[in-house]
Residue frames as qw, qx, qy, qz and C-alpha x, y, z in Angstrom:
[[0.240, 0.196, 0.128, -0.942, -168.09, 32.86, 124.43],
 [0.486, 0.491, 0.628, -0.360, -172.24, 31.99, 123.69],
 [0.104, 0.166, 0.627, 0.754, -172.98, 32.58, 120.28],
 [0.093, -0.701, -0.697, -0.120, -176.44, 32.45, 121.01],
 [0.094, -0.782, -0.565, 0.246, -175.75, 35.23, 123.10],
 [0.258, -0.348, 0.330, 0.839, -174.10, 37.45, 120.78],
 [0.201, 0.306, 0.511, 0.777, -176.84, 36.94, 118.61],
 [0.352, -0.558, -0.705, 0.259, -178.78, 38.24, 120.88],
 [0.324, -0.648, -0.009, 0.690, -177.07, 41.05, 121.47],
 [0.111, -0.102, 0.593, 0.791, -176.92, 41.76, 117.64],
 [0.031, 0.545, 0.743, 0.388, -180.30, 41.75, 117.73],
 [0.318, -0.705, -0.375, 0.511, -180.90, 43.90, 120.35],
 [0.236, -0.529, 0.120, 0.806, -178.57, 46.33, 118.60],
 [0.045, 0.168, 0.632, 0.755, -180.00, 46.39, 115.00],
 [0.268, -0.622, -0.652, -0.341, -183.95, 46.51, 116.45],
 [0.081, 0.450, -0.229, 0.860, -183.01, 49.14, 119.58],
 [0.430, -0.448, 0.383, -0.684, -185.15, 47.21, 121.83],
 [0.159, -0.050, 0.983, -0.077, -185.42, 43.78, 123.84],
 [0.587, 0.215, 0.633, -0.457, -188.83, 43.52, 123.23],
 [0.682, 0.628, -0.163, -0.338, -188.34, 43.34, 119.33],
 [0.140, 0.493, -0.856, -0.067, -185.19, 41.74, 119.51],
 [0.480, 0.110, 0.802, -0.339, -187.59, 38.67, 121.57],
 [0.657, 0.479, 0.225, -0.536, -189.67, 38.79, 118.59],
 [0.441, 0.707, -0.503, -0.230, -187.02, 38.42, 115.98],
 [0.199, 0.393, -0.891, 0.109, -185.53, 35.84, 117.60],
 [0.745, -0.201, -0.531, -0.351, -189.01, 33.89, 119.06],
 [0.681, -0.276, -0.606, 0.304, -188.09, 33.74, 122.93],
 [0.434, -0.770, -0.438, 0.162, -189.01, 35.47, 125.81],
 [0.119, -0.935, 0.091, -0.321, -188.20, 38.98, 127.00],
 [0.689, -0.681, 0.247, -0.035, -186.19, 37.65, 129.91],
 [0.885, -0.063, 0.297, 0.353, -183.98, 35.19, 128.52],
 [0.421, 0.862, 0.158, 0.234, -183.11, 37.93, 126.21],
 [0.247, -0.907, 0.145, -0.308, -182.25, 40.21, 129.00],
 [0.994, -0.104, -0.007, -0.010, -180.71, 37.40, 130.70],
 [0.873, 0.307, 0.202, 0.322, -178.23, 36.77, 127.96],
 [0.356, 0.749, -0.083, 0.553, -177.12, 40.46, 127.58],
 [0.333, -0.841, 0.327, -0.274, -176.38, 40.81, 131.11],
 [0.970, -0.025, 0.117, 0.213, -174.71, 37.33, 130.91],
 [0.681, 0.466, 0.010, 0.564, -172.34, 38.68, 128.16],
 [0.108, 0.829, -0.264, 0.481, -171.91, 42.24, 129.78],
 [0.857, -0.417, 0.304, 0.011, -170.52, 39.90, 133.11],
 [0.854, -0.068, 0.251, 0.451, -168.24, 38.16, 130.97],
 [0.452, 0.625, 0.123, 0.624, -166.90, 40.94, 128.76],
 [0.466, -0.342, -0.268, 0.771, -166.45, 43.08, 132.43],
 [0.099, -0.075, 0.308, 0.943, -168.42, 46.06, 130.55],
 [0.442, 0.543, 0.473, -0.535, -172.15, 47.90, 129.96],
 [0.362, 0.121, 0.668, 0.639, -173.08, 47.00, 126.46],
 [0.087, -0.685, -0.404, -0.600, -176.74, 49.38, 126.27],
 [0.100, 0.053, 0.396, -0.911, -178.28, 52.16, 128.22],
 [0.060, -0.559, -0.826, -0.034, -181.80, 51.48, 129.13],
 [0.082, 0.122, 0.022, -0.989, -184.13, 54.34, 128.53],
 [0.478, 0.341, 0.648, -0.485, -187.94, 54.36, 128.17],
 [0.556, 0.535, -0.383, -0.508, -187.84, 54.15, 124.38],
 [0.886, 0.348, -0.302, 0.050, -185.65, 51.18, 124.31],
 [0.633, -0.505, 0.257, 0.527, -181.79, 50.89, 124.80],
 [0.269, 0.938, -0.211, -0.063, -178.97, 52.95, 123.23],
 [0.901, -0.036, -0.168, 0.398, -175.51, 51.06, 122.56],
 [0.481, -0.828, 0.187, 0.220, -172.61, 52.18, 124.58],
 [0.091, 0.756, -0.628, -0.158, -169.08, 52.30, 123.09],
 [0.631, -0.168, 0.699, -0.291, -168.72, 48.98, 124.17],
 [0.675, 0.308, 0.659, -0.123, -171.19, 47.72, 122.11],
 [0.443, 0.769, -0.377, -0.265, -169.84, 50.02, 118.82],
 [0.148, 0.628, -0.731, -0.222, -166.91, 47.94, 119.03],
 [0.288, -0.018, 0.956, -0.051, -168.20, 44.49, 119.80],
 [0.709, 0.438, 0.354, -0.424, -170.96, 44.51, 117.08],
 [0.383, 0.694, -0.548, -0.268, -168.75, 44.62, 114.01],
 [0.012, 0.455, -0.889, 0.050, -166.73, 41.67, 115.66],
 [0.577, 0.093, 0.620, -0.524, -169.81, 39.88, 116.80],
 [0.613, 0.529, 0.070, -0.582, -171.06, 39.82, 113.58],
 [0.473, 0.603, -0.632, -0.110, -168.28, 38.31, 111.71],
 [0.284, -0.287, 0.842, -0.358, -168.31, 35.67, 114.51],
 [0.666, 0.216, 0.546, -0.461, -171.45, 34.56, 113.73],
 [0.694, 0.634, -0.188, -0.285, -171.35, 34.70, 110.10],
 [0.393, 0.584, -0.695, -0.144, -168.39, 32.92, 110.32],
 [0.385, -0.168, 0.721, -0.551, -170.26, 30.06, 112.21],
 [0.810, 0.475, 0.206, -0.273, -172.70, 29.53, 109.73],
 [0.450, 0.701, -0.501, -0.236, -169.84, 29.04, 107.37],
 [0.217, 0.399, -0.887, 0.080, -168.48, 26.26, 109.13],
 [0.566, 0.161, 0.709, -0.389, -171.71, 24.61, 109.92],
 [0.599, 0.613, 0.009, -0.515, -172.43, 25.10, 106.37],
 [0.079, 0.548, -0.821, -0.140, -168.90, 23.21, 105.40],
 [0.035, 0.118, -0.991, -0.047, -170.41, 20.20, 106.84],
 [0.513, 0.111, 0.530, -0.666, -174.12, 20.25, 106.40],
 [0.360, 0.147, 0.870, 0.303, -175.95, 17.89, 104.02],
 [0.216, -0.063, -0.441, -0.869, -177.44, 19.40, 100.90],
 [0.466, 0.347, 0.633, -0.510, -181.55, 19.56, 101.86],
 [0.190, 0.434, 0.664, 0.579, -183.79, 19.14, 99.23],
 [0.020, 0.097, 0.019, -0.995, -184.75, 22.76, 98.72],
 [0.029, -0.557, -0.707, 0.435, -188.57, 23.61, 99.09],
 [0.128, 0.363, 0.334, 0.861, -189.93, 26.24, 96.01],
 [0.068, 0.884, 0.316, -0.338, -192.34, 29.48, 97.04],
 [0.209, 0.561, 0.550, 0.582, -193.48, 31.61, 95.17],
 [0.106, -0.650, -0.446, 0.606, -194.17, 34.99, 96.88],
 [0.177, 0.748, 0.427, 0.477, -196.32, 37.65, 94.58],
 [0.285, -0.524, -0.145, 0.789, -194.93, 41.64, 95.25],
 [0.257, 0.900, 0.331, 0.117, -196.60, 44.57, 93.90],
 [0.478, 0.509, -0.014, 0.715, -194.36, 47.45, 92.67],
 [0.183, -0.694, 0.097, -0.690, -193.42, 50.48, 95.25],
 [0.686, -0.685, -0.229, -0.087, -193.48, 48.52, 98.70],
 [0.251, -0.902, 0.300, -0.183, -189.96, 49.68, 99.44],
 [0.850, 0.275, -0.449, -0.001, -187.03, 48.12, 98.79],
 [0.022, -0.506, 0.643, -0.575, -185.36, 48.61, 102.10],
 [0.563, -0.221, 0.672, -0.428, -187.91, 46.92, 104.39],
 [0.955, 0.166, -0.092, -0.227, -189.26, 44.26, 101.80],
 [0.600, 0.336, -0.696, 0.206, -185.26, 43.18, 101.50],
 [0.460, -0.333, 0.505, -0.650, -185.62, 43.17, 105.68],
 [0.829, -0.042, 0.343, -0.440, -188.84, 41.40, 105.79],
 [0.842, 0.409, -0.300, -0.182, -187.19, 38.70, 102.87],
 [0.100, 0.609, -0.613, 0.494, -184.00, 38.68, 105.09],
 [0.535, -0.202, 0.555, -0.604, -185.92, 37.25, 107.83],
 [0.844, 0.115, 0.180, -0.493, -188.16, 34.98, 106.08],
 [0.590, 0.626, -0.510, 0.024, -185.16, 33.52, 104.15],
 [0.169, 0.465, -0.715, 0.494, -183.69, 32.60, 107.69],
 [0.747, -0.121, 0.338, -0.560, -187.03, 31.48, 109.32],
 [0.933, 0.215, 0.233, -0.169, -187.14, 28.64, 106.45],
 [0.289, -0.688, 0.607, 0.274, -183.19, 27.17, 105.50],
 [0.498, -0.032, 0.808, 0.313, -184.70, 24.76, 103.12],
 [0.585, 0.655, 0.473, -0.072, -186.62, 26.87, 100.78],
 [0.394, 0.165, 0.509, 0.747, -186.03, 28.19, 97.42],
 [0.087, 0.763, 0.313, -0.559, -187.84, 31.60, 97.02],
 [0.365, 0.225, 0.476, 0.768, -188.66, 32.96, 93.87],
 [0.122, 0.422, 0.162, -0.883, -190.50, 36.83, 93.46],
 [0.198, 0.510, 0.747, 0.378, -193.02, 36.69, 90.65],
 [0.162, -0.191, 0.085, -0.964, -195.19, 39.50, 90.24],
 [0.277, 0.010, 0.705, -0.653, -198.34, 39.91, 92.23],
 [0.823, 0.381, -0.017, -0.420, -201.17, 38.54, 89.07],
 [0.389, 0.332, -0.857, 0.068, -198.67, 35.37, 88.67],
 [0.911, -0.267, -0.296, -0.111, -199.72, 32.38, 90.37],
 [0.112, 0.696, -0.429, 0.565, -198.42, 32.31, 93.65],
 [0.478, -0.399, -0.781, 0.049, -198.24, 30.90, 97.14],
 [0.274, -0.717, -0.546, 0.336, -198.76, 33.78, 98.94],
 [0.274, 0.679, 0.192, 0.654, -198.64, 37.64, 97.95],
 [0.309, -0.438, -0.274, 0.799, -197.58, 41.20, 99.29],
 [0.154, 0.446, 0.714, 0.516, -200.33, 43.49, 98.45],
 [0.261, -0.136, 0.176, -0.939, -202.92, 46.49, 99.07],
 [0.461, 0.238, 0.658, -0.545, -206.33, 46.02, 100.44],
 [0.552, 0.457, 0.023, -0.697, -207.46, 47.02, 97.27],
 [0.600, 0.329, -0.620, -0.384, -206.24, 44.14, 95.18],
 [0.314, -0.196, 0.897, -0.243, -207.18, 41.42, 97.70],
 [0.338, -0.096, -0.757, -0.551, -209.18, 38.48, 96.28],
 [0.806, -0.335, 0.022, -0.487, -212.73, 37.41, 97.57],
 [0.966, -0.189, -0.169, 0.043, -211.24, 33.72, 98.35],
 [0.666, 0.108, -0.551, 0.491, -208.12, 35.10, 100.18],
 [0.505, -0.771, -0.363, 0.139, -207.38, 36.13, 103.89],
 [0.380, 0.737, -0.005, 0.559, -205.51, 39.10, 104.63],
 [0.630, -0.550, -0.332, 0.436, -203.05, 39.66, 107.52],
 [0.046, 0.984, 0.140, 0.095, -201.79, 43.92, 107.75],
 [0.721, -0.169, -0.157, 0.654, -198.01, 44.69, 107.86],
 [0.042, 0.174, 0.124, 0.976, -197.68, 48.93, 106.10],
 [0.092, 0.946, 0.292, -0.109, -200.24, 51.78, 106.66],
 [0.389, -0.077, 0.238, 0.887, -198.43, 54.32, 104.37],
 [0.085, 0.886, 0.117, -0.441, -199.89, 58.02, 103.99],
 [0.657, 0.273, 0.308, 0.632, -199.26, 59.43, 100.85],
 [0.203, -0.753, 0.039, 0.625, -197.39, 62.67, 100.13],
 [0.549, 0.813, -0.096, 0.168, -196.99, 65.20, 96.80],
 [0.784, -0.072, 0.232, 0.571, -193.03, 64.94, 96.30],
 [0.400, 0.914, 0.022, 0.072, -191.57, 68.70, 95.06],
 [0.691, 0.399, -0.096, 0.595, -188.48, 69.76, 93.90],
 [0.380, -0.676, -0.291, 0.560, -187.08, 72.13, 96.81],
 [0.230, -0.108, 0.262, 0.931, -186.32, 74.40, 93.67],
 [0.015, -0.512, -0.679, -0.526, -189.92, 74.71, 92.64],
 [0.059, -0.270, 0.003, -0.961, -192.61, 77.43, 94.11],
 [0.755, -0.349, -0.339, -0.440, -194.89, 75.06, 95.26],
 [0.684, -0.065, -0.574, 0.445, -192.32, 74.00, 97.79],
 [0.092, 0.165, -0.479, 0.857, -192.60, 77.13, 99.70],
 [0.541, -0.438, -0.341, -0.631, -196.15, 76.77, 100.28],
 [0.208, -0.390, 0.592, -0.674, -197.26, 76.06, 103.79],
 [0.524, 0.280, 0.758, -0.270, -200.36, 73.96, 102.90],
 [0.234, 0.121, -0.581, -0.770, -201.35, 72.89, 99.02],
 [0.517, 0.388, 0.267, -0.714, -204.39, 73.12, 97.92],
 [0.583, 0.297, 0.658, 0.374, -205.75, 70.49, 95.40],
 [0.548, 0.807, 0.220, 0.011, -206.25, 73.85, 92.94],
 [0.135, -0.782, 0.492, 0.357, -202.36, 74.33, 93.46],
 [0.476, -0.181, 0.752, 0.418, -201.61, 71.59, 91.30],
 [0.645, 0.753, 0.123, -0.041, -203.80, 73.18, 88.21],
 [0.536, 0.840, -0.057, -0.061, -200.74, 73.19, 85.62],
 [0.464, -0.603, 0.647, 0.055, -197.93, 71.75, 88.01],
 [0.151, 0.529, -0.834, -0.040, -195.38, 69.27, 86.25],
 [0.849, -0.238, 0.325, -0.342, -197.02, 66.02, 87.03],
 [0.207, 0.272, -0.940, -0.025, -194.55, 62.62, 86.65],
 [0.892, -0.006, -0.132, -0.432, -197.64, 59.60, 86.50],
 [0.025, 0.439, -0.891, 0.114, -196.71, 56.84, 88.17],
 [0.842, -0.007, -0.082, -0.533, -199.12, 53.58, 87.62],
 [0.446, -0.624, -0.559, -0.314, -200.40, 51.43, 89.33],
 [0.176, 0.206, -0.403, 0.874, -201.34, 53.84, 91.75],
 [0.186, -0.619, -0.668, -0.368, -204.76, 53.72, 93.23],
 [0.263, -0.686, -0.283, 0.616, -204.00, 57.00, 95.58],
 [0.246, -0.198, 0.460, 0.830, -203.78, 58.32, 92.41],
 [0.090, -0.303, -0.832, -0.456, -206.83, 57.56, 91.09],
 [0.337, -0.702, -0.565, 0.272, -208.50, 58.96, 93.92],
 [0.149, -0.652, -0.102, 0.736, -206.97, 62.09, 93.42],
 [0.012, -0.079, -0.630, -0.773, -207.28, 62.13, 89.71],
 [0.169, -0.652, -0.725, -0.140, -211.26, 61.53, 90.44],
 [0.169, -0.662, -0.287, 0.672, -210.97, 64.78, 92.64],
 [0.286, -0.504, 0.224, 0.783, -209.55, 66.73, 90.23],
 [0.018, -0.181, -0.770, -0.612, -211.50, 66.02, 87.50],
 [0.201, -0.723, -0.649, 0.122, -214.62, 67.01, 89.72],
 [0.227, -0.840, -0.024, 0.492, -212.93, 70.38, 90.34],
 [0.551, 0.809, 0.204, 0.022, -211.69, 70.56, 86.74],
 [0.027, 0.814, -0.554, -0.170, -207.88, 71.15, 87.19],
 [0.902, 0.428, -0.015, 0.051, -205.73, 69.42, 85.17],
 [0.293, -0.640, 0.640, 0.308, -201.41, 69.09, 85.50],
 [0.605, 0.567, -0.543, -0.133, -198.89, 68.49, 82.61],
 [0.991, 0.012, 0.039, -0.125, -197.79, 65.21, 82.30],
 [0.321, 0.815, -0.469, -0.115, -194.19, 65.24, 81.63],
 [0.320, 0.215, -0.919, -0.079, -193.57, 61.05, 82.12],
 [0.843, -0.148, -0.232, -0.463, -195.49, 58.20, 82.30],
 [0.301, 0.375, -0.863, 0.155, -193.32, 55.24, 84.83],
 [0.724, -0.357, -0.404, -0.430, -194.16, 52.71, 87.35],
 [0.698, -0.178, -0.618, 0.315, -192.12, 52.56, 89.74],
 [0.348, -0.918, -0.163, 0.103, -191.80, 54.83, 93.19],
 [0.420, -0.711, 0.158, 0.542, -188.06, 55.32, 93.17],
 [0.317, 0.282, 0.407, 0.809, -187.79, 56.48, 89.57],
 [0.065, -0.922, -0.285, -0.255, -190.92, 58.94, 90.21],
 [0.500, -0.811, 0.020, 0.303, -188.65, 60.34, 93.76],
 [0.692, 0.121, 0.337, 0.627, -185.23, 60.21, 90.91],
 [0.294, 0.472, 0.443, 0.703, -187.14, 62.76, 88.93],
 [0.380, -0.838, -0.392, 0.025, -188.38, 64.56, 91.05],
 [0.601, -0.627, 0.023, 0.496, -185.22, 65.22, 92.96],
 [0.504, 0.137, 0.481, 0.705, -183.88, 65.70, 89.29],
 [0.085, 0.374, 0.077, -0.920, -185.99, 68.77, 89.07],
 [0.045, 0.080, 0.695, 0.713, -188.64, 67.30, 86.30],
 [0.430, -0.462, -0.270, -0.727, -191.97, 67.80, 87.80],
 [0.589, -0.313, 0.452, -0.592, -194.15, 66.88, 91.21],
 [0.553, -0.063, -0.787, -0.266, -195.35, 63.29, 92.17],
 [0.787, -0.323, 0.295, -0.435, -197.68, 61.33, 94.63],
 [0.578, 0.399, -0.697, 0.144, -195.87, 58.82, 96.50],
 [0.659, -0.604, -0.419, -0.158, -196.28, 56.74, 99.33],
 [0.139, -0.875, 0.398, -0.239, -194.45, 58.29, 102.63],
 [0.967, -0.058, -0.209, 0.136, -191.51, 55.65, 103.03],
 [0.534, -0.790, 0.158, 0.256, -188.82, 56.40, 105.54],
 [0.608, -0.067, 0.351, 0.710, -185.80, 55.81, 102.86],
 [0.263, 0.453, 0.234, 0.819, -187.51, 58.69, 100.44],
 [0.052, -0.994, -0.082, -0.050, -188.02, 61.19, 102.91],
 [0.599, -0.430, 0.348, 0.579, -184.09, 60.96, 103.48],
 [0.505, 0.602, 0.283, 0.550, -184.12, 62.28, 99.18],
 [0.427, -0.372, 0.011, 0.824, -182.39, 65.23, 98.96],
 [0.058, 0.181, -0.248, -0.950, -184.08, 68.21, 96.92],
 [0.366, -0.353, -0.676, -0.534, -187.42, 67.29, 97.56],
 [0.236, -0.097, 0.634, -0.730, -189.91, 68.51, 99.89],
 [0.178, -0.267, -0.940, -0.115, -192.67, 66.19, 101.06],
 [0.227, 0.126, 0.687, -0.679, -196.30, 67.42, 102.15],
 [0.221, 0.550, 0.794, -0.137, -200.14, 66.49, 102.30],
 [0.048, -0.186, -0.383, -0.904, -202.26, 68.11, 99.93],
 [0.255, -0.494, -0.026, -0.831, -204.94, 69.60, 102.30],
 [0.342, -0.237, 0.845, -0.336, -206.48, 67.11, 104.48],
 [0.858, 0.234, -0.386, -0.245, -207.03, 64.47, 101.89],
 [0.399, -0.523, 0.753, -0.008, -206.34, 61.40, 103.28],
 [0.749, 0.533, -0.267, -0.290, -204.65, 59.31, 101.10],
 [0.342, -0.396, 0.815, -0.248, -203.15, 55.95, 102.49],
 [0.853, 0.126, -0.427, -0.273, -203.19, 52.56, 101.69],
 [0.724, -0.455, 0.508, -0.102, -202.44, 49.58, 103.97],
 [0.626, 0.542, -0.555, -0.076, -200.23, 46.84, 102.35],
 [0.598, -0.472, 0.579, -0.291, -200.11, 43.64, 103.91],
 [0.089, -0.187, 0.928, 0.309, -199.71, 39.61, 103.52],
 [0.737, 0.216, -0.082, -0.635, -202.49, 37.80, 101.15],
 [0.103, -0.302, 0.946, 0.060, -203.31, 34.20, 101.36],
 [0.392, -0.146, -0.738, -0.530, -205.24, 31.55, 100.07],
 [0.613, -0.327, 0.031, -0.718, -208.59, 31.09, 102.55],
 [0.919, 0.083, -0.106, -0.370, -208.43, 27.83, 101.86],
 [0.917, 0.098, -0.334, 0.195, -206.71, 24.58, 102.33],
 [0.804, -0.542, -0.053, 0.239, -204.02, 23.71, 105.17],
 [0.142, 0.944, -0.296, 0.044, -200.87, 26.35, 105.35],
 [0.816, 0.267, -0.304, 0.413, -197.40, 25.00, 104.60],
 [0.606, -0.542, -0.126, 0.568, -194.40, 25.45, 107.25],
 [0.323, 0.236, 0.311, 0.862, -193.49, 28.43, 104.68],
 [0.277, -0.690, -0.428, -0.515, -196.92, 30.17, 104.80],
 [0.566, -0.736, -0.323, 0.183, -196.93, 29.71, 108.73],
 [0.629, -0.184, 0.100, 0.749, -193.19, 31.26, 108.73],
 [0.108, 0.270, 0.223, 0.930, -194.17, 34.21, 106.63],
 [0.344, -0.777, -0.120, -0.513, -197.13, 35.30, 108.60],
 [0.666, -0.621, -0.331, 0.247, -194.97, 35.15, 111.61],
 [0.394, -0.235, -0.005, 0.889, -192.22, 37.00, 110.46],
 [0.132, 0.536, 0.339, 0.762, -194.68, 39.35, 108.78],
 [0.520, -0.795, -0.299, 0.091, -196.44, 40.12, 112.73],
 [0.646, -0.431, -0.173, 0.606, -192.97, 41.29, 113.34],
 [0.274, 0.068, 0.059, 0.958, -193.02, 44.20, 111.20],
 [0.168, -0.730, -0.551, -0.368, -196.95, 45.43, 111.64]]
């Protein structure tokens, strides 16, 4: 059986469509397509349903992903048995708090697999670096700036509070509301600048810095927060999410490099796999 095309097919099935899977894997729609009808030929069986979203896996493919997987993985193991130590290749990649630890482990996943001789080390995003994951707002005059997030932010309530039943809040609903501060935040700031124009004020009742301790407390029942809308915390239980009137509050959050000088095979490698999630 093809490895290649199994991983194929494993891509297909984790990204729900050939034209991402082609991306992920750097080769042509067709050959894709190709490959999965190759395999569903040799395996005597339909492995997706095509549908104008994407594809949907078939039974089939429930049971032959599991197995796939372990196939592959256990491929690399025994290429790994007999490969010669590389000399390993350091980066440095700057990450601002809050960007979500689901897709950043993704997007690290990838980039980890793009480049087999480097050594990757997180730093924070004011550390010397060789390239950074940032907002617009903290880009530097001498760097260039390539877009991966656009995240809308949302007030976070407890589903036990009174402000949850509201239909639409009003920035003067949040005079005296619970408020859990979460810094840096600069969608905060922007609404703190409102609110201080319009004189309303909310109780502090912690000071933290990350997003999934603010969404913790929350859920925990300790006061409201502003948070950016990431698909893992709208899945939080006991917390409802909506827009406070039609403020829009959103930040973009993308890759930051130096302007300057000639981009390592790393650099090139991380703004390619970063195209794949924009």
């Amino acid at each position: 059986m093809n490895l290649r095309a199994l991983s194929y097919f494993v891509a297909v099935y984790d990204k729900g469509t050939i034209s991402a899977a082609a991306k992920q894997c750097y080769i042509a729609q067709p050959s894709i397509s190709s490959a999965i009808s190759q395999l569903e030929d040799e395996l005597n069986t339909q492995l997706f349903q095509r549908h104008g979203r994407g594809v949907s896996p078939t039974e089939s493919a429930e049971r032959l992903y599991p197995l796939a997987q372990r196939l592959l993985n256990e491929s690399k193991a025994i290429a790994s048995l007999f490969n010669t130590p590389e000399q390993r290749q350091p980066f440095k990649l700057g990450l601002i708090n809050s960007l979500g630890v689901q897709r950043m482990s993704m997007l690290l996943k990838d980039f980890s697999q793009a480049c087999h001789d480097m050594e990757l080390t997180l730093v924070e995003a004011n550390e010397p670096c060789d390239a950074r994951i940032i907002t617009t707002s903290q880009l530097k005059s001498d760097e260039v700036f390539q877009p991966i997030w656009h995240d809308d932010y949302l007030l976070a309530i407890p589903s036990t509070m009174s402000l949850a039943l509201k239909k639409e809040i009003r920035l003067q609903d949040l005079s005296g509301q619970p408020f859990i501060h979460r810094a840096p935040c600069e969608a905060l700031a922007d609404l703190q600048q409102l609110m201080d124009l319009e004189g309303i004020k909310m109780q502090i009742r912690a000071r933290i810095q990350t997003v999934e301790y603010a969404v913790g407390l929350v859920a925990a029942g300790v006061g409201i927060a502003l948070v950016p809308a990431l698909p893992v915390l709208m899945e939080q239980n006991n917390i409802i999410y909506k827009a406070i009137g039609d403020l829009q509050l959103r930040r973009t959050v993308g890759l930051a490099m130096p302007r300057e000088g000639e981009r390592t095979e790393q650099q090139r490698q991380l703004q390619q796999v970063s195209k794949l999630y924009s």
